[in-house]
C-alpha positions in Angstrom: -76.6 -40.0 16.5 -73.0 -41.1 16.5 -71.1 -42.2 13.6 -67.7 -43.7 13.0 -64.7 -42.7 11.2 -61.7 -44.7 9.9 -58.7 -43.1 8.2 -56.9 -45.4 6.9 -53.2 -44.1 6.3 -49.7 -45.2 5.1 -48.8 -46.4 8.8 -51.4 -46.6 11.2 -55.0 -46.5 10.8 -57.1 -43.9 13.3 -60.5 -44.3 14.1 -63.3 -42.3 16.0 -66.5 -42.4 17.7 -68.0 -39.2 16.4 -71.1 -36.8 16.9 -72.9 -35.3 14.4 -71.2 -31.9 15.1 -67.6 -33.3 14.5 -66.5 -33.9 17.9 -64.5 -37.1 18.8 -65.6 -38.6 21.6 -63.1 -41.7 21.5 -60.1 -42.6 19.1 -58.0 -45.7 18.1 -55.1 -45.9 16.5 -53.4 -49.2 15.5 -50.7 -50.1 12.8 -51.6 -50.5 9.2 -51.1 -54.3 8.5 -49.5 -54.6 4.9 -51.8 -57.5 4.2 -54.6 -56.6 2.3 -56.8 -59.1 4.0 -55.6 -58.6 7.3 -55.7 -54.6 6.7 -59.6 -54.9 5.9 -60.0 -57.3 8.9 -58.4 -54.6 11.0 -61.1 -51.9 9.9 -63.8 -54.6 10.6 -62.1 -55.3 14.1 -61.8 -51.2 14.7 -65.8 -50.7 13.8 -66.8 -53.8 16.0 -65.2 -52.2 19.3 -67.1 -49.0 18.8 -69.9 -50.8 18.2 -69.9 -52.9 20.8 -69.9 -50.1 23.2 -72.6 -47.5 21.5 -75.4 -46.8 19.3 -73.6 -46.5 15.7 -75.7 -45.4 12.9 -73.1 -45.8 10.4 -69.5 -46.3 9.3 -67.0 -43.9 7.0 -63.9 -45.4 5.9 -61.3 -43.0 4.0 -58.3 -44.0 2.0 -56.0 -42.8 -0.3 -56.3 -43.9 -3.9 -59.2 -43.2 -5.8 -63.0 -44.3 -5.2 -65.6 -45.3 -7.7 -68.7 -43.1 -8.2 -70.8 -45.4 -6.0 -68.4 -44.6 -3.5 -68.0 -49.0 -3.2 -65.3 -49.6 -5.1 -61.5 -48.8 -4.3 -60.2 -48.7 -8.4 -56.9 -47.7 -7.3 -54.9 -47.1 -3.9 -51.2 -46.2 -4.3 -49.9 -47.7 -1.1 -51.8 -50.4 -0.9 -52.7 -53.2 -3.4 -55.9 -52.9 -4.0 -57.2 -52.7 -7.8 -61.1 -52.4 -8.3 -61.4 -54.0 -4.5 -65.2 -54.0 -3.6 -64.2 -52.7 -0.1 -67.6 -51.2 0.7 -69.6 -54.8 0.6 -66.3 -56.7 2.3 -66.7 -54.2 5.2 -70.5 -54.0 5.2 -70.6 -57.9 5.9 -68.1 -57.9 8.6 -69.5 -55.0 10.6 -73.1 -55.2 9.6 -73.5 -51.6 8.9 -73.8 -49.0 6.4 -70.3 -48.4 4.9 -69.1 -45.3 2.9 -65.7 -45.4 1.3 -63.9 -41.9 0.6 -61.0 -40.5 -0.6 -58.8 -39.3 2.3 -58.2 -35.6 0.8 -61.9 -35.6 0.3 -62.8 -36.8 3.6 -60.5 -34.2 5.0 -61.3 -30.9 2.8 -65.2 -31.9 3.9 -64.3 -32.2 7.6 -62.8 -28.1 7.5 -65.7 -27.4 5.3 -68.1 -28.4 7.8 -66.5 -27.6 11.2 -63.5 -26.5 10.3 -61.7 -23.7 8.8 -64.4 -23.3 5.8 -67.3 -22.6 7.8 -69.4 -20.1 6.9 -68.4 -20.5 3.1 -70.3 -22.6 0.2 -67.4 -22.8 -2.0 -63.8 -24.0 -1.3 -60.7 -25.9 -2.2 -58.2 -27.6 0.3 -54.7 -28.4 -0.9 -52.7 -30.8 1.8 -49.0 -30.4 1.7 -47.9 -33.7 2.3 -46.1 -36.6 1.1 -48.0 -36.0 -2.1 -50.7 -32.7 -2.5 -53.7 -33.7 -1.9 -57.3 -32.3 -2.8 -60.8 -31.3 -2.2 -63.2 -29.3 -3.6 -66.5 -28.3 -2.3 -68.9 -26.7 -4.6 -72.6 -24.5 -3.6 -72.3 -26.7 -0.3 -71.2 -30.4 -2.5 -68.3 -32.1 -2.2 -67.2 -32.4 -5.8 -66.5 -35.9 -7.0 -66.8 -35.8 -11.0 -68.5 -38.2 -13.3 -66.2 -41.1 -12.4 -66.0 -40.5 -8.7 -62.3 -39.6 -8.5 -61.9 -35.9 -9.6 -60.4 -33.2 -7.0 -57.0 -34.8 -7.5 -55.4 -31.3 -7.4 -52.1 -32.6 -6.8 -51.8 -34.3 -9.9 -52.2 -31.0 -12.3 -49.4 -30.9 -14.6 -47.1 -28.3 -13.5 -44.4 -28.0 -15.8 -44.1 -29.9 -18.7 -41.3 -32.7 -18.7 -40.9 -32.4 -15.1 -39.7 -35.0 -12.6 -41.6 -38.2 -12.1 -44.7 -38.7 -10.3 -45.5 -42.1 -8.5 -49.1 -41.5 -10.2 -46.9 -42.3 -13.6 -46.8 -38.9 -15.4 -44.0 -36.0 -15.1 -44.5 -32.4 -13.9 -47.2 -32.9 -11.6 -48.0 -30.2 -8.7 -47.2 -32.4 -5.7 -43.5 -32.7 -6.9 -42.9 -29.3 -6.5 -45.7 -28.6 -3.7 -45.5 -30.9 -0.8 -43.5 -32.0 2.1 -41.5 -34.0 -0.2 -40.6 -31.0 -2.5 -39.4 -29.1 0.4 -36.7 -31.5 1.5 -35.8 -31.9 -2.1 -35.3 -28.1 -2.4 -33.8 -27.5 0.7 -31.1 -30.4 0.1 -30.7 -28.4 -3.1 -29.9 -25.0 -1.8 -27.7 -26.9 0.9 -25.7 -28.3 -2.1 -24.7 -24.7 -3.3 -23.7 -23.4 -0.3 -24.4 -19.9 1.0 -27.0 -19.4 2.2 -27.4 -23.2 2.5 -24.7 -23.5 5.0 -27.4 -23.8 8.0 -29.0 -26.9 5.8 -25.2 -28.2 4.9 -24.5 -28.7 8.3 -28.1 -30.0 9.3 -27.7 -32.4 6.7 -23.7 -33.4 7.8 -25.1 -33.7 11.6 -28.6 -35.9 11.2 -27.6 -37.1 7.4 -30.5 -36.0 5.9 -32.4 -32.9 6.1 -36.5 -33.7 7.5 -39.3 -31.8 6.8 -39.6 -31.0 10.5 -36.4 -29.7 10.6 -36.5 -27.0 8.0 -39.6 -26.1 9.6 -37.8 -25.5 12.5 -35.1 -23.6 10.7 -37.6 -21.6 8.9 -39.1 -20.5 12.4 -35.5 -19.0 13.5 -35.2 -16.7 9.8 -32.9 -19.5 8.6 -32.4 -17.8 5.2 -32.0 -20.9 3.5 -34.4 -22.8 5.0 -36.7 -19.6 3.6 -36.1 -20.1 0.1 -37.3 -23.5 0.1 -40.0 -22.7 1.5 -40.7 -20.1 -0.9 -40.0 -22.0 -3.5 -42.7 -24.9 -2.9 -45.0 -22.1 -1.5 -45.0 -20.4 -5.1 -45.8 -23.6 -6.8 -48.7 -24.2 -4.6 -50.1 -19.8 -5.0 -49.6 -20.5 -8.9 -51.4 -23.0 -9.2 -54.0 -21.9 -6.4 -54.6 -18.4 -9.4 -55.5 -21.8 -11.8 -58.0 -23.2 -9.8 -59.5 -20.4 -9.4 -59.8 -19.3 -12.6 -61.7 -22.8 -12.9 -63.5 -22.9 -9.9 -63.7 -19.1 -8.1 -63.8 -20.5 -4.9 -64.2 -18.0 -2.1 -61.8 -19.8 0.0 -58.5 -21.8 0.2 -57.7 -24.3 2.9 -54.1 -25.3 3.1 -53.6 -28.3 5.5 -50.9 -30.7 5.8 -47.4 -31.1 7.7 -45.9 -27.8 5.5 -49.0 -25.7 7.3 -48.0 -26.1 10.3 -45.5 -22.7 9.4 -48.9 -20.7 9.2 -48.3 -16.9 8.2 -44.6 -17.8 6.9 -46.0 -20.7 4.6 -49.4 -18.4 3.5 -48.0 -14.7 2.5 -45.7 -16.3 -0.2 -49.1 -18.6 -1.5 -51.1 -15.2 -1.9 -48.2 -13.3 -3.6 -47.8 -16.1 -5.9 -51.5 -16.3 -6.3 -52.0 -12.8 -6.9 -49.3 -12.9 -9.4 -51.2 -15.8 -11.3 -54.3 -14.7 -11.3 -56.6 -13.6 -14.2 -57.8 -10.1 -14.2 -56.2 -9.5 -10.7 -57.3 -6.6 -9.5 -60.2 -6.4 -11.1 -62.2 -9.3 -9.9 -62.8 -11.0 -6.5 -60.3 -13.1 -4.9 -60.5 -15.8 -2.7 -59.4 -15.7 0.8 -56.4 -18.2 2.1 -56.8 -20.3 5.6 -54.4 -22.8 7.6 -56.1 -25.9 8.2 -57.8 -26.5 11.7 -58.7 -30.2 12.6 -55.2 -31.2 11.6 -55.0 -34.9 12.1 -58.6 -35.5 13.3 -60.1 -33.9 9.8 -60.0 -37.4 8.0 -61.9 -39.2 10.7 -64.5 -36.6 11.1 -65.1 -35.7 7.3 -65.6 -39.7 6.6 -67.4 -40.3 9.8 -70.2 -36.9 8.7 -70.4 -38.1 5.4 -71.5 -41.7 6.1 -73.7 -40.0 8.5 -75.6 -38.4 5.8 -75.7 -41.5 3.5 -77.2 -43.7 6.4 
């Protein structure tokens, strides 16, 4: 049976035709309309054309912002407006079949759960290194969703108290100092106080701003600047990685995201940062630590499995 999947995202929204063993079969990508109305309307429109043209048993939507336990309600999306939006019924009367709404992070960490870089595993957490940090947690085989429908938001731990501003509208939170984001923002830091910054310096005097991409990049050649932020975010994320486990023990971490993309040279910092974190290390079992594998396809697949099951 095939299912679709629609990942909604900041910029463009990606859709697929997918099998029940997580292969895409087709994709669409369009741009993300900044009308509310016009943005549903596009999801419709995407689910019509691969319905038009095969046997669809159901459809998964995924979004950022958090879902309601009935996994109908969008109670809050942070880059679109949409507060308590009944998105599951709008869609399901447009497209005319069964609709499940998930969080993005969610719909991704259950993508490398099932076919993915979690395989083989019943418990596991996936951090994305993003914009933000996103988060998923999968439980004895369940995706975890708490009484509410909207726990997993890993990124969004307190990390140090009376930290810098989140967008979420507290301070200190994880994805300031863990993501894609907090990478520039360290890098343009250790640029600033030259030294070993002088490779970011003149990045930053050529292109006028220092990317992401770029300090990837620089990383890659043994840029020692471009290391230490690196580093830096990368012993955020372990810390916090020997937390979670303390709370969950799962047997695996799943890091995905743009900042995973640097593999081994993102990873060995996590574990030594983990290990250092972690309660009775050494004396207990640890989890293992994986880069993600379905990249940008893991959002369409997750959603598209999971409505699968619901149908």
């Amino acid at each position: 049976m095939l299912n679709v999947g629609i990942d909604i995202g900041g910029t463009k929204i990606a859709g697929g035709l997918v099998t029940d063993d997580g292969r895409i079969l087709e994709k669409v990508r369009v741009d993300t309309p900044h009308d509310t109305r016009a943005l549903a309307q596009a999801v419709i429109d995407m689910a019509r054309h691969f319905r038009s043209q095969h046997d669809i048993a159901a459809v998964g939507v995924a979004a950022a912002g958090f879902i309601d336990r009935d996994r109908a309600v969008v109670i809050h999306a942070p880059n679109i407006a949409w507060r308590n939006e009944p998105l599951k019924a709008a869609l399901e009367a447009g497209i005319d079949l069964p609709v499940t709404i998930e969080n993005d992070a969610n719909a991704a960490g259950w993508a490398e759960y099932r076919f993915g870089a979690g395989r083989g595993v019943r418990n596991m957490v996936m951090l994305t290194m993003g914009t933000g940090v996103g988060g998923a947690i999968v439980l004895d085989g369940a995706l975890f969703r708490g009484g509410h429908g909207i726990g997993g938001e890993l990124g969004h731990i307190r990390f140090t108290r009376d930290g810098l501003p989140c967008g979420c509208g507290q301070n200190g939170c994880l994805e300031q100092y863990a993501s894609g984001r907090a990478l520039q923002r360290e890098a343009n830091d250790i640029a600033d106080g030259g030294g070993i910054g002088a490779a970011l310096a003149a990045l930053r005097a050529e292109k006028g701003s220092i990317s992401g991409p770029s300090v990837s990049r620089l990383v890659l050649a043994g840029d020692p600047g471009a290391t230490e932020a690196l580093r830096r975010v990368a012993t955020a994320l372990g810390e916090s990685c020997g937390g979670f486990q303390a709370v969950l023990d799962p047997e695996l971490f799943v890091i995905g995201g743009g900042v995973a993309q640097l593999g081994d040279d993102l990873l060995a910092p996590v574990r030594l940062a983990y290990e250092t974190s972690l309660p009775g290390y050494g004396d207990r079992p640890v989890a293992d630590f994986a880069i993600a594998q379905l990249v940008n396809d893991a959002g369409v697949i997750g959603v598209a499995d999971l409505a699968g099951a619901e149908a």
